[in-house]
PAFIKE-252089 format. One record per residue (C-alpha): residue in three letters; chain; x, y, z. Coordinates in steps of 0.05 Angstrom, whole numbers. Each point is the difference from the previous one (the first is absolute). Layout:
! residues N
  residu  chaine       u       v       w
     ala       A       X       Y       Z
...
END
This chain:
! residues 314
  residu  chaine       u       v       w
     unk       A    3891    1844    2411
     unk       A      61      26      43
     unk       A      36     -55      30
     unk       A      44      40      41
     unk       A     -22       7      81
     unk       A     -27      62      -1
     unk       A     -43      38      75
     unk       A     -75       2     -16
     unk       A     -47      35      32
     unk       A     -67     -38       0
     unk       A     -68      41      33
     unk       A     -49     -50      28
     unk       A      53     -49       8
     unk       A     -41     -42      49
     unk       A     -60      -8     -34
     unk       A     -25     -51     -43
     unk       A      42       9     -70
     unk       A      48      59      33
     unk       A      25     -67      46
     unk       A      -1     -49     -68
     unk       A      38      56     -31
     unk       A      44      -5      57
     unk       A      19     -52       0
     unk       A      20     -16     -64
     unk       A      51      66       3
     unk       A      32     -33      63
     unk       A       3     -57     -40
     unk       A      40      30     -52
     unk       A      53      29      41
     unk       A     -31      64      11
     unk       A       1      49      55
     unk       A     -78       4      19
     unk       A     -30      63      42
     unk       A     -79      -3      17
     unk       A     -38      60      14
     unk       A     -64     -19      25
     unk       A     -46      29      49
     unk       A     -29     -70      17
     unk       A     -64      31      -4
     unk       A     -27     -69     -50
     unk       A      72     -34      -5
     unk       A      25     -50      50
     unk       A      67       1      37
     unk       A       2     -79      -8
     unk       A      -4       8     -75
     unk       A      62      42       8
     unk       A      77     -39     -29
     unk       A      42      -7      66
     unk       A      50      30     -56
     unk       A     -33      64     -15
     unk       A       6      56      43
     unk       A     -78      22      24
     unk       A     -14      80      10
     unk       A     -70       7      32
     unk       A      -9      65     -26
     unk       A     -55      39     -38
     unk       A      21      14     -76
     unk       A     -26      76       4
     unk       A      49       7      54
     unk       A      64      39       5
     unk       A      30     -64      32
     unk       A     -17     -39     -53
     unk       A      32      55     -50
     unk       A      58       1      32
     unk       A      15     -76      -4
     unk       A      -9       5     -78
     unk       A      41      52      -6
     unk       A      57     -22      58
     unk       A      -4     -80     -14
     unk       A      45      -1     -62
     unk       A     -53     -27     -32
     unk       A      -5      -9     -81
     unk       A     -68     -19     -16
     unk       A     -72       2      39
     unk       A     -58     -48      -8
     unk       A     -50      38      15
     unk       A     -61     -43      24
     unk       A     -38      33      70
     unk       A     -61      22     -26
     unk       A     -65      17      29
     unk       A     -23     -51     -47
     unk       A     -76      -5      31
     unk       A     -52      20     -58
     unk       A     -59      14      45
     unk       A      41      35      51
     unk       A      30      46     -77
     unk       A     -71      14      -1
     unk       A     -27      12      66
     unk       A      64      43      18
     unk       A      40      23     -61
     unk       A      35      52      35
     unk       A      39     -55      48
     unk       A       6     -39     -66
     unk       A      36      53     -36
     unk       A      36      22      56
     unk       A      31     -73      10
     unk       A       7     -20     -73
     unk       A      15      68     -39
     unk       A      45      42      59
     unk       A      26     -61      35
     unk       A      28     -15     -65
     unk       A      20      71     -14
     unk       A      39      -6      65
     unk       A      38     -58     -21
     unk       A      17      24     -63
     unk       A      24      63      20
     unk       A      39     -36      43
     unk       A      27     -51     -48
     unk       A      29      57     -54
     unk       A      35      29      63
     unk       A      36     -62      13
     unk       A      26     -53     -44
     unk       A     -55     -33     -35
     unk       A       0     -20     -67
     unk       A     -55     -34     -16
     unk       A     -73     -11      33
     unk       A     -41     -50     -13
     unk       A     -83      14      17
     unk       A     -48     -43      21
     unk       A     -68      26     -54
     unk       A     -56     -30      -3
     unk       A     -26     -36     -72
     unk       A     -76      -3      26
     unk       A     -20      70      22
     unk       A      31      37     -37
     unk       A     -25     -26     -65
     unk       A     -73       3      28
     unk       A     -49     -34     -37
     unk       A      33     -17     -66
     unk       A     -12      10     -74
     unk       A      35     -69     -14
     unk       A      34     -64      38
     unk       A      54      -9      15
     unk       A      21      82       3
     unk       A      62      10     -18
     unk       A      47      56      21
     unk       A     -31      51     -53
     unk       A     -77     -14      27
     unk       A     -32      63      16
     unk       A      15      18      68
     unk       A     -70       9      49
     unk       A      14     -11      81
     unk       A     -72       0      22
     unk       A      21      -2      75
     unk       A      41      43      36
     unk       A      56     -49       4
     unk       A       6     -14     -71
     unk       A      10      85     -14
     unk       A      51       1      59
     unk       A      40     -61     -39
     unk       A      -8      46     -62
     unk       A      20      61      29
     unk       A      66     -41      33
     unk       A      16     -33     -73
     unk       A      -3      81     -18
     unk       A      39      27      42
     unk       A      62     -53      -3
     unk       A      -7       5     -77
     unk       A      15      80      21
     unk       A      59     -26      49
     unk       A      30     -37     -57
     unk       A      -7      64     -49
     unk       A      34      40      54
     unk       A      42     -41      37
     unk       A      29     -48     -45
     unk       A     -37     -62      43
     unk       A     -14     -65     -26
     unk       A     -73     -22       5
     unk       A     -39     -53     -10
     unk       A     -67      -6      18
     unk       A     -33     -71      12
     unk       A     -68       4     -10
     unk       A     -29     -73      37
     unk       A     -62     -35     -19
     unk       A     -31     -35      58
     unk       A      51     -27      48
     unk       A     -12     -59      44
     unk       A      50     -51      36
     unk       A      26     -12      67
     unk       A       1      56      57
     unk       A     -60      32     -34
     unk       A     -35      27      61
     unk       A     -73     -27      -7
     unk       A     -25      69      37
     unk       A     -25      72     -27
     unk       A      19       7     -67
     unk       A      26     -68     -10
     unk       A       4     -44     -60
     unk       A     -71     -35     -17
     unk       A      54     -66       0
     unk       A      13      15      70
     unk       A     -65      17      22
     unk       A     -28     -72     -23
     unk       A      58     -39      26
     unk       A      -8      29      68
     unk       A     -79     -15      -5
     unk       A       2     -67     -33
     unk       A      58     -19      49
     unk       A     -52      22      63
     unk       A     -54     -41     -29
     unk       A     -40      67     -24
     unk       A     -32      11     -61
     unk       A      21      49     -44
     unk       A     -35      51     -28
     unk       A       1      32     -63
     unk       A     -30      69     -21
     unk       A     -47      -3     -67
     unk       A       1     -59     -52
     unk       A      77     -14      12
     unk       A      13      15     -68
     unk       A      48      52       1
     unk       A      72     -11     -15
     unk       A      68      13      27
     unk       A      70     -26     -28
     unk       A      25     -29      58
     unk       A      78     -15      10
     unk       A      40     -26      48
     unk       A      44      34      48
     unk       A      69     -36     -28
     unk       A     -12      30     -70
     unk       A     -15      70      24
     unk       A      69     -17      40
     unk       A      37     -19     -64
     unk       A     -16      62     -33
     unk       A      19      49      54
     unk       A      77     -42       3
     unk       A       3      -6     -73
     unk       A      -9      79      -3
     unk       A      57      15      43
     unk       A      51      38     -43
     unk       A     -42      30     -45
     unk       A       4      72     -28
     unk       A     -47      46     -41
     unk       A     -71       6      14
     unk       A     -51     -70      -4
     unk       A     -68      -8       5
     unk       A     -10     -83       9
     unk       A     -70     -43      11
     unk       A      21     -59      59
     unk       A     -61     -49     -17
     unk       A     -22     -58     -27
     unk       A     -42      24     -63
     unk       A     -54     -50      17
     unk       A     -67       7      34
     unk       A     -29     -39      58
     unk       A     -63      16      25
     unk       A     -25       1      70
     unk       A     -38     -61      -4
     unk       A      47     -39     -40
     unk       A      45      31      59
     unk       A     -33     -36      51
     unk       A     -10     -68     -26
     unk       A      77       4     -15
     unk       A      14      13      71
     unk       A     -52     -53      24
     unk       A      31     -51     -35
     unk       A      65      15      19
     unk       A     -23     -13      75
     unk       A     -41     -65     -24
     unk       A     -69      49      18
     unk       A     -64     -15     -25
     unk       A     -18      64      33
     unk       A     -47      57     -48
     unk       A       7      67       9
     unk       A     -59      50      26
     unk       A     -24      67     -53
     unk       A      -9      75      27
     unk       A     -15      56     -41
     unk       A      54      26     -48
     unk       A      38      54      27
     unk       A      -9      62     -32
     unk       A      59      24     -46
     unk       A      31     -65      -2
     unk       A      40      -3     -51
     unk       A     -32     -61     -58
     unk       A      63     -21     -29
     unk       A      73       8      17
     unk       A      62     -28     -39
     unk       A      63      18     -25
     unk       A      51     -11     -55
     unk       A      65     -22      34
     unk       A      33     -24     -63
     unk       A      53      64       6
     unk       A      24     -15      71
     unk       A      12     -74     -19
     unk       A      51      34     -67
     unk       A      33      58      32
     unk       A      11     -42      65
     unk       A      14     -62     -31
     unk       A     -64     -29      41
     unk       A     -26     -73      -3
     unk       A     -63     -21     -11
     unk       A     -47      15      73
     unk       A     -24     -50      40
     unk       A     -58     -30     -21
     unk       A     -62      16      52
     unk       A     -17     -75      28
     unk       A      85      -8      24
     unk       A      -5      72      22
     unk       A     -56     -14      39
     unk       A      23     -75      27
     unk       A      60      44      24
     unk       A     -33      57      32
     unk       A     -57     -52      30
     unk       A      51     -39      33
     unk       A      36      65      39
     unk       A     -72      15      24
     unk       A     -14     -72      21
     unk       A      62      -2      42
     unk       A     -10      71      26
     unk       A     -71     -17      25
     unk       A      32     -67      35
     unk       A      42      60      38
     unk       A     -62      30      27
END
């Protein structure tokens, strides 16, 4: 990790681990430029230290910052990061997550960046898997939309950094939960719950709540994206946990956390879902010098206690 201060771009700065991300930069010393189109992120979530640029990331105006700002490295994380909508539309998919990356890095070789680090994604792009955890080397089979756009965008910088000398390293994330998650759209099935179980709704959970995710908190995906900073050469890292938690062991974790005896209602599985979903993390924690990730019930005290307070707001 560079210690020195250093001007960071980071794309969906004000959303929920863009603004963790953040954060943790300002905290550091760095100087801290959001792009974000506010389109999902917040302008509360944004550091009164970072400078805010409402501005679409397939824009020229949002080109022209990363290639006037002075900048040395971009975290890329805006995303159209919405799986159905990948499906339903992949043409605004692509067009947000493969050329309004493009954009950027065009951009960024122009200017003065060094080194990007991209937000990946460790679940689709794996699609169903052969073995759990997947590590880095698993075959690689997006079965959305979405996970092929994150593909194509590990691709292309992989062709930046053959070309242009950049620095890269891609973080693909397991299932991230934590504070700020938004608990609408796409949102986190830890978000989702909360908001319910919070309301006094039940939840509801598609199939036999069998199927697994690797869920990790927010700080840890944080941790990773700071302890990259610096680095050079072309990486490839799983941000996860390496263990499984399935929906219904999901729930009752969350229940209890709230002191709930509340159970959960069935619907029919979703078609395509993926079964099982975990990754191999034990890379990231050498190369970055990583602890040990926050074990799921802390993670999920932690994030509860944000959404209990937030739903005393309302």
């Amino acid at each position: 990790m560079s210690t020195d201060s250093q001007t960071v771009v980071v794309t969906g700065g004000a959303g929920f681990i863009g603004s963790h991300v953040s954060d943790a930069l300002v905290e550091a010393g760095h100087r801290v430029l959001i792009i974000d189109d506010l389109s999902s992120g917040r302008r509360e979530n944004v550091n009164s230290a970072a400078e805010l640029h409402v501005l679409d990331i397939g824009s020229n105006e949002a080109a022209r910052l990363v290639r006037n700002s002075g900048a040395e490295v971009l975290i890329h994380h805006a995303a159209q990061m919405d799986v159905r909508r990948s499906t339903d539309d992949p043409v605004f998919d692509a067009s947000v997550n493969i050329l309004g990356t493009l954009n950027l890095l065009g951009a960024a070789v122009d200017g003065s960046v060094k080194q990007v680090i991209f937000a990946s994604t460790g679940g689709a792009i794996y699609g169903e898997q052969d073995y759990s955890p997947a590590g880095e080397d698993h075959p690689l089979r997006p079965v959305s939309p979405y996970g092929v756009s994150k593909l194509a965008g590990e691709r292309y910088l992989f062709y930046f950094h053959v070309a242009h000398g950049l620095g890269v390293t891609c973080l693909r994330y397991a299932n991230v939960y934590g504070e700020r998650q938004n608990p609408h759209g796409e949102a986190g099935v830890v978000a989702i719950f909360l908001t319910r179980l919070l309301a006094g709704e039940t939840c509801t959970i598609n199939g036999d709540g069998l199927q697994t995710r690797d869920y990790i908190h927010v700080s840890d995906v944080v941790r990773a994206n700071v302890s990259a900073l610096g680095g050079s050469g072309f990486r490839i890292l799983n941000v996860g946990t390496g263990v499984e938690t399935n929906v219904v062991e999901l729930h009752d974790a969350l229940t209890s956390s709230l002191r709930l005896a509340t159970h959960a209602a069935h619907a029919p599985a979703k078609p395509g879902e993926q079964r099982r979903s975990c990754i191999d993390a034990s890379d990231a924690r050498t190369e970055l010098k990583l602890p040990e990730p926050l074990g799921l019930a802390e993670g999920i005290d932690r994030t509860a206690e944000w959404f209990r307070k937030e739903a005393a707001k309302a």
